[in-house]
C-alpha positions in Angstrom: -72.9 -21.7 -21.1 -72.3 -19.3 -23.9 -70.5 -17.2 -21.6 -68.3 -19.5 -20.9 -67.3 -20.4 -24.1 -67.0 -16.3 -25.0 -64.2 -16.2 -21.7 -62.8 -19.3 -23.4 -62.3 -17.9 -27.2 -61.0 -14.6 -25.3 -58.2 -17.0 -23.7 -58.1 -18.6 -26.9 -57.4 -15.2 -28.3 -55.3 -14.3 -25.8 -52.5 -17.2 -26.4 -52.2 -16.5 -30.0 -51.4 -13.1 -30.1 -49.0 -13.8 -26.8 -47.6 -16.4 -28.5 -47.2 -14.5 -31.6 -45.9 -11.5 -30.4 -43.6 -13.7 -27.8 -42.2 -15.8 -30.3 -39.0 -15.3 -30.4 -38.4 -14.2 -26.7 -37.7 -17.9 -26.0 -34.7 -18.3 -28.6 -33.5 -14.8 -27.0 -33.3 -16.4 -23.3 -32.1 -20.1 -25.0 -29.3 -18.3 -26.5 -28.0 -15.3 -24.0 -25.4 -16.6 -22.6 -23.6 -15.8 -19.2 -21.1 -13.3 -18.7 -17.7 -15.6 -18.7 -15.0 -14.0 -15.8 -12.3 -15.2 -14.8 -10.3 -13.9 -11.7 -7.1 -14.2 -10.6 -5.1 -11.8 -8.3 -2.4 -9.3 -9.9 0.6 -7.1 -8.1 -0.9 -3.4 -7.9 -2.7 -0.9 -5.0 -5.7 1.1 -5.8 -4.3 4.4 -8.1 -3.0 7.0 -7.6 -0.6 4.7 -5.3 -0.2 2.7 -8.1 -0.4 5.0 -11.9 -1.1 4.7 -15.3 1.9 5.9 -16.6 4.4 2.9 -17.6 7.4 4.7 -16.8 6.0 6.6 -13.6 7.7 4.4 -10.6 4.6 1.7 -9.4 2.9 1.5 -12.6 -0.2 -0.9 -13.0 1.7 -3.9 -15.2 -0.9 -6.7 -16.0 1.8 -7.9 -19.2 0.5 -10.5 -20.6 -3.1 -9.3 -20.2 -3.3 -5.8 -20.9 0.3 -5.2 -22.4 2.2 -7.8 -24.8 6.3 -8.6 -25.9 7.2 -9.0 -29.1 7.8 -12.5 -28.7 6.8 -15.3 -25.3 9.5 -16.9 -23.7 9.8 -20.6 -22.8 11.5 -20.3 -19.8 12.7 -23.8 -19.6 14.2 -24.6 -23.4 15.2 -21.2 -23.9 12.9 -20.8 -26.9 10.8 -17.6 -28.2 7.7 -17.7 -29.9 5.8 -15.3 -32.4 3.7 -12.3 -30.2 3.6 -9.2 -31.3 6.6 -10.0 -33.7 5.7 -12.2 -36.9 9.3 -13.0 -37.6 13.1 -11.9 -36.9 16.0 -11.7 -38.4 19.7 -11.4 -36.9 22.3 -10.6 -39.6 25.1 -11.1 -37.9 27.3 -9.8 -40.9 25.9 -6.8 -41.2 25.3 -6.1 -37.2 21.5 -5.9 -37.5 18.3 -7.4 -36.6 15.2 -7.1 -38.3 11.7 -7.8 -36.9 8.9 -8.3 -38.6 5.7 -7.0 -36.6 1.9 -8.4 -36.7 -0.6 -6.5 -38.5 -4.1 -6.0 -37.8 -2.7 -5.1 -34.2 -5.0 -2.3 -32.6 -4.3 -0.2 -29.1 -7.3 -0.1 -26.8 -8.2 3.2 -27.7 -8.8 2.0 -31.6 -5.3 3.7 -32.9 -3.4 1.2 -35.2 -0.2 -0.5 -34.1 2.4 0.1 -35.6 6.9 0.2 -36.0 6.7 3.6 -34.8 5.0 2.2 -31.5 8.2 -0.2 -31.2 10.7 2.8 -31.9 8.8 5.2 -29.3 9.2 2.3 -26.6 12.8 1.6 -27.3 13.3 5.9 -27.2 11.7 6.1 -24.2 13.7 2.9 -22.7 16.9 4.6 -23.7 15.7 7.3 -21.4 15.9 5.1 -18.5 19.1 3.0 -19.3 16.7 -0.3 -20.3 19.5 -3.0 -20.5 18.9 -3.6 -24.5 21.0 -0.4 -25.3 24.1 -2.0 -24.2 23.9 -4.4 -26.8 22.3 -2.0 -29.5 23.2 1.5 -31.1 20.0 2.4 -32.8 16.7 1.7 -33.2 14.8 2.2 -37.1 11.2 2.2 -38.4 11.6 0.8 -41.8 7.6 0.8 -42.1 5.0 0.5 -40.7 5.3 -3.1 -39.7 9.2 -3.3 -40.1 11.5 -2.6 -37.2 15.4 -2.5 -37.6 17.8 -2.9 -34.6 21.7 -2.0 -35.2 23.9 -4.1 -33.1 26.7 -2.7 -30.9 28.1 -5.8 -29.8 26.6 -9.7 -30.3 25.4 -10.5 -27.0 24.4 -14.0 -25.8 21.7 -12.3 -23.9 20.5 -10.1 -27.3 17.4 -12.5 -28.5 16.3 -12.2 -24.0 16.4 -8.1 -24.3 15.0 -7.9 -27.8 12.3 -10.1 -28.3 11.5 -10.5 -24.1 13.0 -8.7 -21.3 13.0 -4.9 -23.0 10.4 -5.9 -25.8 7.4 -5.1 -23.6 5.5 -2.4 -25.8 4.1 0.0 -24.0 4.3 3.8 -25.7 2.3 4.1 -28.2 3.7 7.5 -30.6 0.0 9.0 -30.7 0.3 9.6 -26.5 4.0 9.4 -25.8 5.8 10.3 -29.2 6.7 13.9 -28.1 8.6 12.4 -25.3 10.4 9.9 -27.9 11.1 12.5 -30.4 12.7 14.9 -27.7 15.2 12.0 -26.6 15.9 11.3 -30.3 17.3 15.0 -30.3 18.7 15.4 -27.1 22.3 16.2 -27.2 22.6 16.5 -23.8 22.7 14.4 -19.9 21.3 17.8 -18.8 18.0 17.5 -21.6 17.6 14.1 -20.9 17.5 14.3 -17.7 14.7 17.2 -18.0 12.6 14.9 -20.7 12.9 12.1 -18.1 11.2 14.0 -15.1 8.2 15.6 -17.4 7.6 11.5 -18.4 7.4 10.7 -15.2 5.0 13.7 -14.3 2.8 13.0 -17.3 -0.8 10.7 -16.5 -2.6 9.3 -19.1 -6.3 8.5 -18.8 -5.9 5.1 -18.2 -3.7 2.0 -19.0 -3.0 1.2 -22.6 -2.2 -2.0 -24.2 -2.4 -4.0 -27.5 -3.5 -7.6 -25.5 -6.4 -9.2 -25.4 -7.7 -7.2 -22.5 -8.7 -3.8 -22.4 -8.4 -1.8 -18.9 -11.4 -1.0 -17.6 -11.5 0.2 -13.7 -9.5 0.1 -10.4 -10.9 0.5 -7.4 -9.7 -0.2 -3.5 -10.5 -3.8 -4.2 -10.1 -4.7 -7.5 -8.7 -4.2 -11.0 -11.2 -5.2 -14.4 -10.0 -6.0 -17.5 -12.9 -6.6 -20.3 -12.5 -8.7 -23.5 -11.1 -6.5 -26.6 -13.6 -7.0 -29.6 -10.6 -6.1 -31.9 -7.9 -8.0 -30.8 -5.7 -9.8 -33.4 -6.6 -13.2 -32.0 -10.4 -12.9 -30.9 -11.7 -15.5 -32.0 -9.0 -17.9 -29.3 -10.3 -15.8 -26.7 -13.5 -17.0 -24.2 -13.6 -15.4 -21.5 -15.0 -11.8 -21.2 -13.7 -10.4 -18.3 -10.8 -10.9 -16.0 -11.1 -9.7 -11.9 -8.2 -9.2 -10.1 -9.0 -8.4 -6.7 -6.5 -6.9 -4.4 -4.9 -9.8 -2.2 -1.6 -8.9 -0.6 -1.3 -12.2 1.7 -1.1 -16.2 1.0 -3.8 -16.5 4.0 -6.3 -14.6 2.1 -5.5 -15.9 -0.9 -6.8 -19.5 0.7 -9.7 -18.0 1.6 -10.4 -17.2 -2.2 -9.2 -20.7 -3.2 -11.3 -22.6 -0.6 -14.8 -20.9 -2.1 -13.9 -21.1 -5.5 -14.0 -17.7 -6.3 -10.1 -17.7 -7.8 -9.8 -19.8 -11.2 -6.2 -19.5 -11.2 -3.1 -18.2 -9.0 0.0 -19.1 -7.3 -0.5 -18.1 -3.7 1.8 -21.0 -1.3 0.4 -23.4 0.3 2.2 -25.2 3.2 1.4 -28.8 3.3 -1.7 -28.7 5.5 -3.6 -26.7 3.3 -2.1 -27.9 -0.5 -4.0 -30.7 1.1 -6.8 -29.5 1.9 -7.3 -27.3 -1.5 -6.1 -30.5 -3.2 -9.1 -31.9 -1.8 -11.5 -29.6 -3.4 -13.9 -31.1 -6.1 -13.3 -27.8 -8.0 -9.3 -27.5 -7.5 -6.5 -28.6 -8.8 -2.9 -27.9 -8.2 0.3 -28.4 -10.4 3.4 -27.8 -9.6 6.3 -26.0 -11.6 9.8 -25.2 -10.8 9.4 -21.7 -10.1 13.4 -21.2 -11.3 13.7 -19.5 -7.9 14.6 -19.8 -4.2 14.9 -17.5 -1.2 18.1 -16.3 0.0 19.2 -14.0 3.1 21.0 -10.2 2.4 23.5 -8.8 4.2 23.1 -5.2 4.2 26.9 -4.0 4.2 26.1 -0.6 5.2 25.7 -2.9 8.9 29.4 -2.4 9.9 29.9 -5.4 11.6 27.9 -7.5 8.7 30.8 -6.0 6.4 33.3 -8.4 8.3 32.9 -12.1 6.0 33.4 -14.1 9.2 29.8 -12.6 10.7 28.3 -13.0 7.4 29.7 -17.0 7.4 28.8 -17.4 11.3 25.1 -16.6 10.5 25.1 -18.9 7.8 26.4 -21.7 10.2 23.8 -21.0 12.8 20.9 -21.5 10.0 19.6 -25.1 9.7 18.7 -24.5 5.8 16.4 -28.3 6.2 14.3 -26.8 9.2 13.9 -23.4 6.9 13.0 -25.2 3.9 10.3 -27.0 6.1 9.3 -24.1 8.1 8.3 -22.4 4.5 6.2 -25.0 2.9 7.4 -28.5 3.4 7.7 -30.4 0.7 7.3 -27.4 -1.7 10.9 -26.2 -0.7 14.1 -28.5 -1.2 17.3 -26.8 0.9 19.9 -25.7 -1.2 23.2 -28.2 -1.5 25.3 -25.6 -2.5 25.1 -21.9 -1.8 26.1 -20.4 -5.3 23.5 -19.1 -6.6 22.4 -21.4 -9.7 19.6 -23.4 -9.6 19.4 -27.1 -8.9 17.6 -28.2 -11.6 21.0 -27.0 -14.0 23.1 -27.6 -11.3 25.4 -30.6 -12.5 25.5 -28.5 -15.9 27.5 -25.6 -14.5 28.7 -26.5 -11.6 29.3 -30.2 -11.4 33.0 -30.2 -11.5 33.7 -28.2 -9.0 31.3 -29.2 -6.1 34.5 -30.4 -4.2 35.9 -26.8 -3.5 32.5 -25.1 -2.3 31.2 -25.2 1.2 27.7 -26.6 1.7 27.6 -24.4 5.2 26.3 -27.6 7.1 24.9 -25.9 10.4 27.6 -25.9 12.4 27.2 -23.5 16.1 30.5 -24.2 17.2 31.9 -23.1 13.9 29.8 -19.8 13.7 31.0 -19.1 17.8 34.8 -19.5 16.4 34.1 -16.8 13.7 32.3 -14.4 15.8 34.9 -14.5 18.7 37.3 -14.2 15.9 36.1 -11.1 15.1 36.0 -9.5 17.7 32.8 -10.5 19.5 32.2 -11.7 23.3 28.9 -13.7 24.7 27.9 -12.9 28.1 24.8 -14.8 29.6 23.8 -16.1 26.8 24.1 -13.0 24.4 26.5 -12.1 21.5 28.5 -8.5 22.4 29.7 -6.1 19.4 33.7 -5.7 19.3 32.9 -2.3 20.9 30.6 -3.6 23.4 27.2 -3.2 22.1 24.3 -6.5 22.2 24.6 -7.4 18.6 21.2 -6.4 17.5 20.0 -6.6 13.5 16.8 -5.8 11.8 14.9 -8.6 9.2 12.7 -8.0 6.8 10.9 -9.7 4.9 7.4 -9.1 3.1 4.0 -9.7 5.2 1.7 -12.0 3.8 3.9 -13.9 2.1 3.3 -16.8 4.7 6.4 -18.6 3.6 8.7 -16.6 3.6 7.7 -15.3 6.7 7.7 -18.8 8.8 10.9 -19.7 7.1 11.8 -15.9 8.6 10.8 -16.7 11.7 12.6 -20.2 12.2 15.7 -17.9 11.1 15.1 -15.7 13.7 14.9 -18.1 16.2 17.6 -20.2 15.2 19.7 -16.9 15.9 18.4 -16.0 18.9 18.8 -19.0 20.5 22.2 -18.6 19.2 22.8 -15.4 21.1 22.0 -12.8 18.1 19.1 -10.2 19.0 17.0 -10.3 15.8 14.2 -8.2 15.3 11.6 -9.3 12.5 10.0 -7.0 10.9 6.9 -7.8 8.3 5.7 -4.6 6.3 2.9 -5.1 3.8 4.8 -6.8 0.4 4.0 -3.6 -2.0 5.9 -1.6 0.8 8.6 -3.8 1.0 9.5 -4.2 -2.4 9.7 -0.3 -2.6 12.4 2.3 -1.5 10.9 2.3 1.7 12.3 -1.4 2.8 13.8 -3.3 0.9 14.7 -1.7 -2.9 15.9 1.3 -0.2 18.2 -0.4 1.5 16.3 -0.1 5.5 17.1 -3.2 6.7 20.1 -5.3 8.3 19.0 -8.8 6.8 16.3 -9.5 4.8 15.3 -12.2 2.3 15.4 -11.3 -1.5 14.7 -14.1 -4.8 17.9 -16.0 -5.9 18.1 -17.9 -9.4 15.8 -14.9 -11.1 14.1 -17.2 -12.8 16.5 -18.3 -15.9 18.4 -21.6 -16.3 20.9 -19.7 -17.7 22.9 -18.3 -14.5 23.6 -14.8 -15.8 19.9 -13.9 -13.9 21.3 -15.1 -10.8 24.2 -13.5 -10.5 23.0 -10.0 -12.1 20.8 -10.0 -9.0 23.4 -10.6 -6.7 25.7 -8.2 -7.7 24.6 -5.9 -10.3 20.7 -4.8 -9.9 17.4 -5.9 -8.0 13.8 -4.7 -10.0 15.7 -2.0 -11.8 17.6 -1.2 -8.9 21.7 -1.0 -8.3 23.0 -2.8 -5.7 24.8 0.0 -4.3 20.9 1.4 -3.6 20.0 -2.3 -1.9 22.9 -3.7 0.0 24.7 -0.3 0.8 26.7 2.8 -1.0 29.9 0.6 -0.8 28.8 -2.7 -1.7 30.5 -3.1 -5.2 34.1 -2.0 -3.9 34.1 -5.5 -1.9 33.5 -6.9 -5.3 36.2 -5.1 -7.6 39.0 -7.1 -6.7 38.0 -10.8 -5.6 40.6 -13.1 -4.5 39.8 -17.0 -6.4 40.9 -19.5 -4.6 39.9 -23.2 -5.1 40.5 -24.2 -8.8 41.1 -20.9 -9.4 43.8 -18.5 -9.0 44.0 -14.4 -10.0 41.9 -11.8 -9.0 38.9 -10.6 -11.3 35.6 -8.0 -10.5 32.9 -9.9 -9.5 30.6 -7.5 -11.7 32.3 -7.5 -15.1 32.5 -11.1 -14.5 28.7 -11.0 -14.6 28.6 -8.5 -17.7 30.8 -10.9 -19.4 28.6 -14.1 -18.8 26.0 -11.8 -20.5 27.6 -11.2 -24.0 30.3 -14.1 -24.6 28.7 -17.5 -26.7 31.1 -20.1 -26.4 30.2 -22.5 -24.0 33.3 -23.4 -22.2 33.9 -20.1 -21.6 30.5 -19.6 -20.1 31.4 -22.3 -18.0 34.1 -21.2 -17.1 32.8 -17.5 -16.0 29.9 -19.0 -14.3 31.9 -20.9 -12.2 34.0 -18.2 -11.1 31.1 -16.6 -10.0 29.6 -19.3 -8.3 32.9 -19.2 -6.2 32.7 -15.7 -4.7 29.1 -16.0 -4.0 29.7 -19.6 -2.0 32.7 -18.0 -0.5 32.5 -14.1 0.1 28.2 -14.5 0.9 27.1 -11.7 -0.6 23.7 -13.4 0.3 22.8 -16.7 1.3 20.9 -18.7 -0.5 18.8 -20.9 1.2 16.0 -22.8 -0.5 14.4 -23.3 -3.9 11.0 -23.7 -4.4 8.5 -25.4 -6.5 5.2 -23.3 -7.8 1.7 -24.2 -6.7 -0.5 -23.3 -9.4 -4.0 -23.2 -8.2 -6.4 -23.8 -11.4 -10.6 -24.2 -10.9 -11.5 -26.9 -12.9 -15.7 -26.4 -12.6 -15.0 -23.2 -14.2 -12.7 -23.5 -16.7 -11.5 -26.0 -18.9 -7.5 -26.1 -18.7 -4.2 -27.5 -20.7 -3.4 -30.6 -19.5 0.1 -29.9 -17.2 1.6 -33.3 -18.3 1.2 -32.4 -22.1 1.8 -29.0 -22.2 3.6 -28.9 -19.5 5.7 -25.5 -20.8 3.1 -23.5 -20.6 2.3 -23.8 -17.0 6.1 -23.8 -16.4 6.0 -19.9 -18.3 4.2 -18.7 -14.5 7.9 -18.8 -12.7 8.3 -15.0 -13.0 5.0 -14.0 -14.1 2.0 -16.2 -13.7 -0.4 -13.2 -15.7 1.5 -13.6 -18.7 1.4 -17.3 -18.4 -2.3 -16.7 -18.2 -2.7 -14.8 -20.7 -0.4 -16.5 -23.0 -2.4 -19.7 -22.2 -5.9 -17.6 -23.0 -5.0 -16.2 -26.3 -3.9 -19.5 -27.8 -7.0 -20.7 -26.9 -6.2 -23.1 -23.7 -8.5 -21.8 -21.6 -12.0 -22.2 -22.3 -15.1 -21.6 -20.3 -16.8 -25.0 -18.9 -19.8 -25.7 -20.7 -21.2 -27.3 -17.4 -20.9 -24.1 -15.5 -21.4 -21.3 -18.0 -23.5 -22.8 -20.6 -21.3 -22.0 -23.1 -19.7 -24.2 -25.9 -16.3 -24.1 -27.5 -13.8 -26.0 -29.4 -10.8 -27.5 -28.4 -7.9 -25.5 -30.0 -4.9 -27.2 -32.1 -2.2 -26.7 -30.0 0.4 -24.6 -32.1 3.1 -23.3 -29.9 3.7 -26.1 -27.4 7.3 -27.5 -27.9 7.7 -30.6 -25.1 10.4 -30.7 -22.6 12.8 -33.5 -21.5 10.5 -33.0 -18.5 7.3 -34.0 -19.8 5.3 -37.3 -19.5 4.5 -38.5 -22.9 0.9 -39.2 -22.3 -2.7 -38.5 -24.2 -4.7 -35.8 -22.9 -7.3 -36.7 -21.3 -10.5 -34.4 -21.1 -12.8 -34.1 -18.1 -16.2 -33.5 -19.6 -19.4 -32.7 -18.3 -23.1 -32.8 -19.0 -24.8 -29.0 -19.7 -27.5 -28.7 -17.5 -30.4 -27.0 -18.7 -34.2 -25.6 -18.3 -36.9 -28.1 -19.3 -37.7 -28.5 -22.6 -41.5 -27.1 -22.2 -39.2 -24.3 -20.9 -37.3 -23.9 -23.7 -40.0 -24.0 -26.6 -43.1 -22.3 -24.5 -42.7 -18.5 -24.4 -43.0 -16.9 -20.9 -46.2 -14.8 -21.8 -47.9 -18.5 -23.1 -46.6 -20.1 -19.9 -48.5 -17.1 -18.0 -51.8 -17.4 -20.2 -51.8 -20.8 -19.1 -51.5 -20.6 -15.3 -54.5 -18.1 -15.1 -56.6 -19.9 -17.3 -58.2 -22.0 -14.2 -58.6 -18.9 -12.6 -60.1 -17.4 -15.0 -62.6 -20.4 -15.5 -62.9 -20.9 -11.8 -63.8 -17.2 -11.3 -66.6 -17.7 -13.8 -68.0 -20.3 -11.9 
């Protein structure tokens, strides 16, 4: 018996000095909280196919994320708000713009941010003929959070180059300076041209930005981004790492959706599956107008696609209502008008004159008339060149992109059964938007974005006739596409003859509305009549959210900033995360946050005047014996009866 109670005094001793020495273990384990992640897909290949280098062609991008603009860009109201610029100033008397930058703004490597990071960006841009230095002379550091633009010409188009388009910033002085200074002395094409090919040669370590995430590996299957501690707005951000794994193909991108491991991306959907994902107790799905459509492009260095009445016979044969079904039901509406501007600003710029534009109603008989009009014969059922060869084109369009390519593929069998030998061709989407297919010109038709996401239609018709990603035309649709351009015939309302690219340089810079009007609707005339492309469909975004993981904005009240992912659903993201939107769900991670005061939503016409309303959830949780017993007490405990049945 008095053995027993020396094993039980041992025990006894045992627990308090476990307990002691354990004591706080239990707080440690209540209060270590899970890694938050978040992963959504991004447009890059493992490096070096993709590099580090922003000026090097296929850079790694992730704006929004990684990289930031001086200001965000509401699509949809034409509105810019605060980024990396506090404030601006345009001073129109004096031709000058002022921006005031945001302190306490740090680069991923620690260095400060500062003017002379804006001036070495804007150098380097010069170097590659960036847009903004049409509209702007000079560039000035003032100090070090001061940055001065002097104004060639007041642009319309000026506040979209400056504070968005061109005011990604990317070059830090402390890695690419050298390169900035050089250009700043250059005095000659032959210099600049030499400064330009050691840029592109040069490979930093890694990828640099001032956002709120800091690049941290690529592999073959996936880019990570991790949290930076020194961000200027930390203390918005919840989430402490972003995946982007390598998906090149909507069917895949299901794949991710349907298991949950995606929290937030904008892969199509036809109708079958939105469904199905719709379905999900973990999805959700908005939809946006993505300020886009699809559209088919003629290649003019194709001979006989040169000829208008082969490019307007192939836009008879094409039922634009089976396409826009073929591609995702209800997501696509077929255009009314092939122009070129949107529908949703349709009746704005082109209203007036919807009387003189031809819808191209799918009309065989017409498109036979043309074709035999030009030269063509049909023999057993095919369509003979003038010079007697099968009439035989190439289309491309990007694999993976299931959309596109069943909206492809009812194209290409609408034209053969028409008589037209088509060939489709699907390369892998980075391929095709490279030199190899598309940007390169190695196709005969081949689908390309229409509408460029902007309301205003200066977007729409710079990519028709002017440049595609950075690109000229002259590269895309053939050497001698712009000649057919120079000297336009009007016809309709109008009368004269005008160059169908100046046109669009002078919707760029002029402010007085009638006069925009008035341009745009010249333009909207050649495209619906000399088919440079032909537009087919617009579409409407699905963005795919996971609503177990994350807590989101609600898309009827801030409806804007769900819109901002036409164009660029990463930025969207990340403009959404760093306003503190997007905030981990207590239920999943057990994690706790608050609820931010929204601060940069302005509502659209668009929006549904309702009250938020905010799923929550219940934390679950250990026990609570758990939770105040420290693991070495629990384990004292459980061998107690051993111990006592042993001494037995």
């Amino acid at each position: 018996m008095a053995g027993r109670k020396y094993v039980l005094a041992a025990i006894l001793m045992v627990l308090v000095v476990l307990s002691a020495t354990t004591a706080t273990l239990p707080l440690v384990k209540a209060e270590q909280k899970k890694e938050v992640v978040l992963y959504t897909h991004g447009w890059w290949q493992p490096y070096p196919r993709n590099r580090y280098n922003p000026f090097a062609p296929r850079h790694i991008g992730l704006t929004g994320l990684v990289k930031e603009r001086l200001a965000f860009w509401d699509k949809l109201n034409n509105k810019y708000e605060p980024w990396l610029a506090e404030s601006w100033e345009f001073k129109e008397n004096e031709k000058k713009v002022i921006i005031h930058l945001r302190k306490n703004v740090y680069w991923h490597d620690g260095q400060k941010f500062t003017a002379k990071d804006v001036w070495t960006t804007l150098m380097l841009y010069k170097l590659f003929n960036r847009p903004i230095w049409k509209y702007i002379s000079d560039v000035k550091v003032i100090d070090d959070y001061t940055v001065e633009y002097d104004v060639k010409e007041w642009s319309y188009l000026l506040p979209y180059y400056l504070l968005y388009r061109d005011a990604e910033i990317v070059a830090p002085y402390h890695i690419y300076g050298k390169f900035a200074e050089q250009v700043a002395k250059a005095q000659s094409e032959s210099e600049l041209n030499n400064i330009r090919t050691e840029l592109i040669k040069f490979e930093p370590k890694t990828v640099l930005g001032t956002g709120p995430f800091k690049f941290e590996k690529i592999t073959t299957s996936e880019v990570v981004l991790v949290k930076f501690d020194k961000y200027w707005n930390a203390d918005k951000i919840h989430i402490d790492k972003i995946v982007l794994p390598y998906i090149t193909a909507n069917e895949v991108g299901w794949l991710y959706y349907r298991s949950g491991q995606l929290d937030y991306d904008v892969f199509m959907m036809p109708p079958a599956v939105y469904n199905e994902i719709k379905k999900l107790p973990f999805a959700e799905v908005t939809k946006v107008y993505d300020l886009s459509g699809f559209a088919i492009v003629y290649n003019f260095k194709n001979p006989y696609l040169r000829d208008l009445r082969v490019r307007e016979a192939i836009a008879y044969v094409i039922d634009k209502q089976k396409v826009a079904q073929a591609a995702g039901g209800s997501a696509f509406e077929p255009v009314d008008y092939p122009t070129g501007i949107l529908k949703v600003v349709e009746d704005k710029w082109i209203g007036d004159i919807k009387s003189y534009l031809n819808p191209y109603n799918t009309n065989p008989s017409k498109a036979e008339e043309l074709l035999k009009e030009a030269g063509f014969t049909k023999k057993n059922g095919k369509w003979y060149t003038p010079d007697g060869k099968v009439f035989k084109l190439s289309f491309v369009v990007p694999g993976g992109w299931t959309d596109w390519v069943a909206a492809a593929k009812e194209i290409t069998d609408e034209l053969k059964n028409f008589g037209i030998d088509v060939e489709l061709r699907t390369p892998e989407s980075s391929s095709y938007w490279s030199e190899d297919w598309y940007l390169g010109g190695n196709y005969d038709l081949a689908f390309d974005f229409f509408g460029a996401w902007m309301t205003y239609p200066w977007a729409a018709f710079n990519r028709i006739f002017i440049e595609v990603n950075d690109r000229p035309k002259s590269q895309i649709q053939g050497q001698d596409f712009e000649k057919f351009f120079e000297n336009v015939k009007l016809g309709g309302p109008f009368s004269g003859t005008v160059n169908a690219m100046q046109l669009t340089e002078k919707l760029a810079v002029i402010w007085d509305p009638k006069e925009q009007k008035d341009t745009a609707q010249k333009l909207a005339w050649i495209v619906n009549h000399y088919l440079p492309i032909f537009p087919i469909a617009e579409k409407q975004l699905m963005i795919y959210y996971n609503v177990q993981h994350f807590k989101w904005p609600d898309p009827k009240t801030h409806f804007n900033l769900w819109q901002a992912a036409a164009g660029g659903h990463q930025e969207a993201l990340g403009w959404m995360i760093i306003n503190g939107y997007v905030q981990p769900n207590p239920s999943y991670w057990e994690a706790t946050t608050s609820t931010p005061t929204p601060t940069t939503v302005v509502k659209t016409e668009t929006q549904v005047k309702t009250e938020t309303v905010t799923k929550t959830a219940t934390a679950t949780g250990t026990s609570t014996s758990a939770k105040t017993c420290g693991p070495a007490v629990l384990v004292a405990l459980a061998i107690i009866p051993l111990l006592m049945r042993r001494r037995r």
